[in-house]
VOBA-202797 format. One record per residue (C-alpha): residue in one letter; x, y, z; residue number from 1. Coordinates in Angstrom, 2 decimals. Example, Ala and Ser with C-alpha at 12.3 -4.5 7.8 and 13.67 -1.06 7.14 Angstrom:
2
  type       c1       c2       c3  seq
     A    12.30    -4.50     7.80    1
     S    13.67    -1.06     7.14    2
This chain:
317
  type       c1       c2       c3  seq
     X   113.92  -164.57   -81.24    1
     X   117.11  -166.68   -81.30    2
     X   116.24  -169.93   -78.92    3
     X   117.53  -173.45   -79.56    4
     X   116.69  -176.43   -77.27    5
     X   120.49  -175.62   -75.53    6
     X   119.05  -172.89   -74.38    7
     X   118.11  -172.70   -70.44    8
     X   114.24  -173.14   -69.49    9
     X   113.65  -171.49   -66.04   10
     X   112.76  -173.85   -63.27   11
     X   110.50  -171.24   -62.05   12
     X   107.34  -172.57   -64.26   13
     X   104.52  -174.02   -62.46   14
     X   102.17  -176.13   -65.02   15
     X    98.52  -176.01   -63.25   16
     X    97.15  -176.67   -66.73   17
     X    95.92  -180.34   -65.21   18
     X    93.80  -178.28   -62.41   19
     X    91.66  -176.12   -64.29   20
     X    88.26  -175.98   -64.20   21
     X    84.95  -174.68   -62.35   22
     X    84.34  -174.32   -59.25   23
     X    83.80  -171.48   -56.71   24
     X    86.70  -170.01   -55.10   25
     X    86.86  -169.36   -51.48   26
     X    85.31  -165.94   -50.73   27
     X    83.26  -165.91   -54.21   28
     X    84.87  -165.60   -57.44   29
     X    86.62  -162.57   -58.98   30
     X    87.15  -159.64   -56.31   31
     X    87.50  -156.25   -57.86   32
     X    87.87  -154.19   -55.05   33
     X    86.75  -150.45   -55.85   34
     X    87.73  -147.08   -54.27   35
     X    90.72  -147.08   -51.97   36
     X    90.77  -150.52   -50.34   37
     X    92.50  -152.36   -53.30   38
     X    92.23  -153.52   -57.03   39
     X    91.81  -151.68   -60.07   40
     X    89.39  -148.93   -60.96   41
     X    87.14  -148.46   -63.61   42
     X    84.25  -146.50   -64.46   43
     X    81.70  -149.58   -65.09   44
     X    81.74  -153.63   -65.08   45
     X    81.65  -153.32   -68.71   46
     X    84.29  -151.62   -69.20   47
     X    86.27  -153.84   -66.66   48
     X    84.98  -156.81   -68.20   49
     X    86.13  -155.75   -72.11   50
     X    89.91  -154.81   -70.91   51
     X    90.45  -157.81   -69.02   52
     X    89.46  -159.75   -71.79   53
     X    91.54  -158.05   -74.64   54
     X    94.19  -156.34   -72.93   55
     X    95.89  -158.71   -70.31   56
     X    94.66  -156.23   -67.74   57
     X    95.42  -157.24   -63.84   58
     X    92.46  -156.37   -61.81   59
     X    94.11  -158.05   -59.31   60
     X    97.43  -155.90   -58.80   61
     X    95.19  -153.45   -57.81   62
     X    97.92  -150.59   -57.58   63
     X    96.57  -146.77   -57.54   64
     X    96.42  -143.64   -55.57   65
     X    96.36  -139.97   -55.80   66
     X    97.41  -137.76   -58.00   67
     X   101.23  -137.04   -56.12   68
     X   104.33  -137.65   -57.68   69
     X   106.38  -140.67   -56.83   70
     X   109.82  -140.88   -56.30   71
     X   111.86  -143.65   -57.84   72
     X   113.61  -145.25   -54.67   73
     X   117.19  -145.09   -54.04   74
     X   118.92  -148.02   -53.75   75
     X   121.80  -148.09   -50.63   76
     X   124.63  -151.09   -51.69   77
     X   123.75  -152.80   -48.41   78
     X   119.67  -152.41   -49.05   79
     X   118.37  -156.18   -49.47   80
     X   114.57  -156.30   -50.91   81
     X   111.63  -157.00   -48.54   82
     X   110.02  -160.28   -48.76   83
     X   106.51  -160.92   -48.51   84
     X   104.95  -164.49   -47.44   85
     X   102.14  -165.97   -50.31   86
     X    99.19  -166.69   -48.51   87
     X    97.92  -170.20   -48.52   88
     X    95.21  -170.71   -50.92   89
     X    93.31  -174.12   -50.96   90
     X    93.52  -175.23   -54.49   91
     X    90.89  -175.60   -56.75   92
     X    89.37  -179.00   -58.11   93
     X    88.95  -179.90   -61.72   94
     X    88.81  -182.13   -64.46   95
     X    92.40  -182.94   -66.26   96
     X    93.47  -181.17   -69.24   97
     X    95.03  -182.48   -72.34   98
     X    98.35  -180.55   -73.72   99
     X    98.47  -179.80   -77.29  100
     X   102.64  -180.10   -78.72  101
     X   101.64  -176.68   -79.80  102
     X   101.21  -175.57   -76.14  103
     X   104.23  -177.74   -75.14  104
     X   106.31  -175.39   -77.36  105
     X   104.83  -172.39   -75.99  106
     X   105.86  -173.55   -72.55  107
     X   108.87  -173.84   -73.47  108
     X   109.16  -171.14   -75.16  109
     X   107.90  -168.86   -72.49  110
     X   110.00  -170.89   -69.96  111
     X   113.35  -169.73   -71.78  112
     X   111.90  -166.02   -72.34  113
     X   111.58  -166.28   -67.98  114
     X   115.19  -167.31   -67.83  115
     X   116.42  -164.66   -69.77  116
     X   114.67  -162.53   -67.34  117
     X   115.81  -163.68   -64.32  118
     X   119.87  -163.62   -65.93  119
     X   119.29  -160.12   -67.05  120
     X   117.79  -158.75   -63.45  121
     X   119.70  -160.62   -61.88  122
     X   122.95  -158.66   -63.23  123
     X   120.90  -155.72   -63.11  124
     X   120.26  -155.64   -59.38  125
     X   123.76  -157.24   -58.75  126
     X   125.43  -153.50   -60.46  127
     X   123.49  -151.70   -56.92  128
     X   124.32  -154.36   -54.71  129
     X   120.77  -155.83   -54.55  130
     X   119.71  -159.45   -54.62  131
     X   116.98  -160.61   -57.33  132
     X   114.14  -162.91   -56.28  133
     X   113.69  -164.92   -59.04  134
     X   109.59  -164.78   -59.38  135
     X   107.32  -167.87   -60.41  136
     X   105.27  -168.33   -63.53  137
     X   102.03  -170.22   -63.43  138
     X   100.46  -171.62   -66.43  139
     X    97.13  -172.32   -66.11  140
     X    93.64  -172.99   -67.72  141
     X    90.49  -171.23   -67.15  142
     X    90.85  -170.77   -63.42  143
     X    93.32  -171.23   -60.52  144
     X    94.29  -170.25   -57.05  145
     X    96.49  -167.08   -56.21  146
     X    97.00  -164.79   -53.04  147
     X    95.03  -162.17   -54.85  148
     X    92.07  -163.84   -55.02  149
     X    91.03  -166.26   -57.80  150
     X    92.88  -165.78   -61.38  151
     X    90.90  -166.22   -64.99  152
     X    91.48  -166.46   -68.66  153
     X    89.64  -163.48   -69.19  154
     X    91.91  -161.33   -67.34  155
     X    94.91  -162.50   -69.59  156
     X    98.82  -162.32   -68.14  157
     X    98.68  -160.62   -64.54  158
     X   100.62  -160.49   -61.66  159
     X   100.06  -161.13   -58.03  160
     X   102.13  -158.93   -55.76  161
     X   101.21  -161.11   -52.70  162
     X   102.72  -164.43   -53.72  163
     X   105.06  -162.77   -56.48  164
     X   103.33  -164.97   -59.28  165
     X   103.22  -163.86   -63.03  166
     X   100.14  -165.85   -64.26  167
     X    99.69  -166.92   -67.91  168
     X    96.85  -168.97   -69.55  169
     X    98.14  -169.85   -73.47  170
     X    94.64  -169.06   -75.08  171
     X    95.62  -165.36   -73.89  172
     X    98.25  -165.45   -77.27  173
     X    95.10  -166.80   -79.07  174
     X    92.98  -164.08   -78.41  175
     X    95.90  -161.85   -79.45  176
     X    96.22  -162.99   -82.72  177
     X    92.69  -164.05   -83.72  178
     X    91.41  -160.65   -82.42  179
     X    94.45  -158.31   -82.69  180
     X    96.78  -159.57   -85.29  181
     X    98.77  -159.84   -82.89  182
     X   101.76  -162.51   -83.49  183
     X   105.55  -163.20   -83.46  184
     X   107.67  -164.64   -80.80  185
     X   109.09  -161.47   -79.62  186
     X   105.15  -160.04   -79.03  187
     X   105.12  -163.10   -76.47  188
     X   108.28  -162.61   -74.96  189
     X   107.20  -159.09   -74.49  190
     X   103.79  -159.69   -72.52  191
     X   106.17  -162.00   -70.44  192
     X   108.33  -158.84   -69.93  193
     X   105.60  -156.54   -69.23  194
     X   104.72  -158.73   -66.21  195
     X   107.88  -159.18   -64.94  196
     X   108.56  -155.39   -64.82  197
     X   105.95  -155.70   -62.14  198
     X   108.15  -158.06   -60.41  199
     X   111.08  -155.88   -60.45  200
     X   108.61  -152.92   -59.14  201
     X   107.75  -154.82   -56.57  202
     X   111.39  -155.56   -55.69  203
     X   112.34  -151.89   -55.70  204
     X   109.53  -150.93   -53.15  205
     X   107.13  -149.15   -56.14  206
     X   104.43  -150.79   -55.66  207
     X   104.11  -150.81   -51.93  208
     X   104.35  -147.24   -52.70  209
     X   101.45  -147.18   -54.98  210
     X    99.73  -149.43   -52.80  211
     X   100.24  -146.67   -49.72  212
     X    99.08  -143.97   -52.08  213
     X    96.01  -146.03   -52.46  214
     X    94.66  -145.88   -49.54  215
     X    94.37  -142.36   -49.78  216
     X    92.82  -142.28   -53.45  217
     X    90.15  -139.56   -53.64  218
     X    88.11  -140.23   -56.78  219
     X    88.46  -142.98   -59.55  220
     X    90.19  -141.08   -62.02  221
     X    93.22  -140.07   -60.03  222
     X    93.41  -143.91   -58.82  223
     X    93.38  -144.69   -62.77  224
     X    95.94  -142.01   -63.40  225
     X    98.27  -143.67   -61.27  226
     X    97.86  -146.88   -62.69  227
     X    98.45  -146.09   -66.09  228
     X   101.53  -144.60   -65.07  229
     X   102.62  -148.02   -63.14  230
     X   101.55  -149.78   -66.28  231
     X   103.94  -147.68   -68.64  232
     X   106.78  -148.06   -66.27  233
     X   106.53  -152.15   -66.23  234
     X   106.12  -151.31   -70.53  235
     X   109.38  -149.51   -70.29  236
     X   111.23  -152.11   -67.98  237
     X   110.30  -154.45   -70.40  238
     X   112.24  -152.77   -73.36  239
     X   114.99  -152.45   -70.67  240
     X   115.04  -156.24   -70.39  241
     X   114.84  -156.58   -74.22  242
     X   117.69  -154.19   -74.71  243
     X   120.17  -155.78   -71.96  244
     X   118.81  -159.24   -73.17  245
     X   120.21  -158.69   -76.88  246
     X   123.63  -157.11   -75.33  247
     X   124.02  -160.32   -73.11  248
     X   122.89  -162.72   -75.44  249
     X   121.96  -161.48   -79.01  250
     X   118.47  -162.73   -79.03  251
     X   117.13  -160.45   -81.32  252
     X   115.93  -160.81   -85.10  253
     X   115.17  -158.59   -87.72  254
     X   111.43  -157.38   -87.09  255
     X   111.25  -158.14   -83.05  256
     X   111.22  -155.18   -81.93  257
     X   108.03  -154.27   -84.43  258
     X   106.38  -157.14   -83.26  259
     X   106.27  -155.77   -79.92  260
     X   105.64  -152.17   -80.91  261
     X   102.58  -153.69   -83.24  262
     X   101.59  -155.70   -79.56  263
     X   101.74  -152.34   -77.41  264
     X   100.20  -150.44   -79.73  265
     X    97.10  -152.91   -80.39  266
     X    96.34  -152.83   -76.65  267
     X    96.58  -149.47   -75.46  268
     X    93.56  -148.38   -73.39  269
     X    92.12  -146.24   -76.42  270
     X    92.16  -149.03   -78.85  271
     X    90.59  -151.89   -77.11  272
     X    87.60  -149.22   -76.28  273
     X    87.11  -147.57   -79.40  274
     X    86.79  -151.82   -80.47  275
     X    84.41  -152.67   -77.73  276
     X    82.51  -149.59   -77.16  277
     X    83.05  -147.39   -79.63  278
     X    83.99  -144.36   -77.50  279
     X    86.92  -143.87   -75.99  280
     X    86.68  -142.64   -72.05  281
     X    90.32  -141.45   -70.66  282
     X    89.09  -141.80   -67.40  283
     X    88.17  -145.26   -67.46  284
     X    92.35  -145.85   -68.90  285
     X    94.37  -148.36   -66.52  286
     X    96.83  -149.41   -68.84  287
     X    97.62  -146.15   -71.29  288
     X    97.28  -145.15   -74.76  289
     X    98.13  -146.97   -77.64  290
     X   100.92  -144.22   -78.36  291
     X   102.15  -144.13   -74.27  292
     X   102.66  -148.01   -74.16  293
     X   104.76  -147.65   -77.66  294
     X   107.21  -144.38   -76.47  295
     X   107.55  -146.44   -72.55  296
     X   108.95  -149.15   -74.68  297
     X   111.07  -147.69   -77.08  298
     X   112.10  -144.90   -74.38  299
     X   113.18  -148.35   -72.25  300
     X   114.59  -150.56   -75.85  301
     X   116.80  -146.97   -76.62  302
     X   118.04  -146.46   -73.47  303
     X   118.12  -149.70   -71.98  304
     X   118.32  -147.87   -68.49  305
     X   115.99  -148.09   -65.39  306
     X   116.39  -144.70   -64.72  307
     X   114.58  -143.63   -68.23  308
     X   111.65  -145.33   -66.47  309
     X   110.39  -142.80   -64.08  310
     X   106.65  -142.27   -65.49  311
     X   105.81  -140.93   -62.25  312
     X   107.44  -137.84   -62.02  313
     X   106.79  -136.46   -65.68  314
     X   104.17  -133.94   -66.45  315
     X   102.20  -136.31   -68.95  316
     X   102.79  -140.07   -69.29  317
């Protein structure tokens, strides 16, 4: 990607790199709710366990329901999104970090792919007449606070619909590449993208939908149906963003976009289990296939349109 230090770095970044550490969180550690009161879904722990450490899974976002369609929401000019208060989380103590120039560069880095975000959805949601919360980005290390309960390494990128967070720990790009092959700039902008797509779900009232659905989730498998299908449309959103994001300010180089397709591809659902387990069990899928997550990006790169994003009302995702 084309960046220079002229280019903008969001103000939105939040270093908690200096609070990491152990220590119990209020309420007791990770909570992965299962059924239909909240979180994400899987058949066993282990399972749970090997996506969130490989894929950048969010048990957190906790967004499924039955098996009904959902309809993407229309968008009056005058319609202004809903906003939702972050609860107050004590913070958690620790012992200080020190911050490699390596990680100072992928700050900033990652800072200037979250500007070119929040410029791109911003003129996005300014074509309907809709204003664009600008969400935050928290770096952290190892552990830290967030409305959803308490966010860790293992789980890679997530995001918390309650406070509107995206949370990143740095090792996540690491484990990409040492276990993946998984490198490039782009591949990094586009895990920043991914998240972000939640973001603008959020904004647009999808997830609340999801969330409502939920409630009413009958048996595991529909809940993970649905949220593969929310996973592929924040996939697709993100090739939006990298489309509009080359138009507006010709970011892209020769071999990008492959570098993202290679990243999609390399964490589908059926890859990471075939590597941890050996099997692979469509059931236990939150995220989709190594061949969905590639066609919602490139269906969202080609098209660079929203409204190619509906992966809720199509007969297979």
């Amino acid at each position: 990607m084309r960046y220079d230090q002229n280019d903008r770095e969001s103000s939105n970044v939040e270093d908690r790199r200096g609070e990491g550490g152990g220590g119990m969180f209020p309420g007791g550690g990770i909570q992965i709710p299962i059924g239909g009161k909240g979180g994400f879904s899987i058949t066993t722990l282990l399972i749970i366990g090997a996506l969130m450490m490989f894929m950048g899974i969010n048990p957190l976002d906790v967004l499924f329901g039955t098996g009904g369609q959902i309809n993407m929401p229309q968008m009056p000019h005058s319609e202004r999104p809903a906003e939702r208060s972050p609860g107050n989380i004590p913070g958690l103590p620790g012992s200080p970090q020190t911050q490699t120039a390596s990680e100072d560069d992928e700050k900033a880095f990652i800072s200037r792919v979250l500007a070119d975000t929040e410029d791109v959805w911003t003129a996005v949601f300014k074509s309907f007449g809709r204003t664009y919360p600008d969400p935050k980005l928290v770096i952290y290390s190892g552990i830290t606070r967030t409305a959803c309960g308490a966010g860790q390494a293992a789980m890679g990128p997530f995001y918390c619909p309650l406070d509107q967070k995206v949370y990143v720990d740095l090792a996540f790009y690491d484990e990409l590449k040492r276990r993946f092959n998984v490198s490039g700039d782009f591949a990094q902008a586009y895990v920043i993208a991914h998240e972000v797509g939640h973001h603008v779900q959020k904004q647009l009232g999808i997830l609340d939908k999801v969330q409502e659905l939920k409630e009413r989730a009958g048996d595991e498998a529909t809940a993970n149906h649905i949220q593969v299908r929310t996973e592929l449309q924040a996939d697709c959103l993100a090739g939006v963003w990298a489309n509009l994001n080359d138009q507006m300010k010709k970011r892209l180089q020769p071999g990008d976009i492959e570098e993202a397709l290679n990243a999609a591809s390399q964490i589908g659902d059926d890859m990471i289990q075939k590597r941890m387990t050996g099997r692979i069990v469509p059931d236990a899928f939150t995220h989709g296939t190594a061949a969905q997550r590639v066609h919602w990006f490139k269906t969202g790169f080609e098209t660079g349109r929203m409204d190619a994003c509906d992966t809720f009302n199509t007969s297979s995702p």
